[in-house]
C-alpha positions in Angstrom: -142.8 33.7 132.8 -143.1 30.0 134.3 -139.9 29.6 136.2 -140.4 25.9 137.0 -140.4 24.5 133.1 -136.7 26.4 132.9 -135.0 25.4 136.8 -132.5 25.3 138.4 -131.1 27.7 136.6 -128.4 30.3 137.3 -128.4 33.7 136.5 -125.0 35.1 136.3 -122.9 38.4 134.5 -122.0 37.4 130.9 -119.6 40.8 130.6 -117.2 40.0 133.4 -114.3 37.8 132.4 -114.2 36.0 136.0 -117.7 35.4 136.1 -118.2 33.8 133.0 -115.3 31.4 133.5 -117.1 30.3 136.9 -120.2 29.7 135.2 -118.0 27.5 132.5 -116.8 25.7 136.0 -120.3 25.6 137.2 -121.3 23.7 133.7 -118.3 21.4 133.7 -118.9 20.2 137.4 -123.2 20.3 136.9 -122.4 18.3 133.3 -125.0 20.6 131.5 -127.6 19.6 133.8 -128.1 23.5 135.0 -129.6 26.1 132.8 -126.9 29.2 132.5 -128.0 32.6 131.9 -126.3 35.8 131.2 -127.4 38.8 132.6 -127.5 40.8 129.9 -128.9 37.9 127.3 -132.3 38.5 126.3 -133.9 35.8 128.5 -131.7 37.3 131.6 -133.0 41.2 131.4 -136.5 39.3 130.8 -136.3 37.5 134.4 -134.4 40.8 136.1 -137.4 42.7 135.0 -139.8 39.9 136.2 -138.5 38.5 139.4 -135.2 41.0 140.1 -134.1 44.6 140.1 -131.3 46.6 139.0 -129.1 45.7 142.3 -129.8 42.2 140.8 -126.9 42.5 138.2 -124.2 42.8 141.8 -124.4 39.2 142.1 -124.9 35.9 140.5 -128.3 34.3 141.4 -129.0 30.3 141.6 -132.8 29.6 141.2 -134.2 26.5 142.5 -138.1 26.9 141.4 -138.8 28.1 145.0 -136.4 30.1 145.9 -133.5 33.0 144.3 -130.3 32.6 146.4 -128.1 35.5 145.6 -124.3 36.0 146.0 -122.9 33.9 148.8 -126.1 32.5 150.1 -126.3 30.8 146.3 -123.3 28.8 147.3 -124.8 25.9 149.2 -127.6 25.7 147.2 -125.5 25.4 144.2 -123.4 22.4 145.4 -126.5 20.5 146.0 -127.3 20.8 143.2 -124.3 20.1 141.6 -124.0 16.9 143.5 -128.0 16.1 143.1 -127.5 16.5 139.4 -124.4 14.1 139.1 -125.3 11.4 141.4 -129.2 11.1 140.0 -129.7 12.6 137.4 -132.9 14.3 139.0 -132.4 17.6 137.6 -134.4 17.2 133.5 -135.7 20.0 132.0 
């Protein structure tokens, strides 16, 4: 799988209630700009079993085509993009 035709993207767990409502956040604030995926969606055990492991699903993951930033270390990462992604409009898929 290519993962520069489908970043930044973030990888997060689509079964937990608070998870999914930061991902909703994460969408709001990023205005659709970032690809969301659920960990248990089709295309998000296809990446855990290409790039990740099982001690993946622990944590949500922000991928920047270079790098996988997991848990906190995702945080900073994420904001930059956030703030990329509303002040340019740089992030396209």
């Amino acid at each position: 799988m290519d993962l520069h035709k489908i970043t930044p993207l973030v990888i997060y767990d689509n079964q937990c209630y608070l998870c999914t409502k930061f991902a909703q956040v994460v969408n709001f604030l990023a205005r659709g700009k970032l690809l969301l995926v659920g960990h248990y969606t089709e295309l998000g055990e296809k990446l855990r079993e290409d790039i990740h492991d099982s001690s993946a699903l622990e944590m949500f993951w922000f991928v920047d085509g270079k790098t996988a930033y997991g848990g906190r270390a995702a945080l900073i990462p994420l904001i930059s993009a956030i703030i990329q992604s509303r002040g340019t409009g740089n992030l396209e898929f």
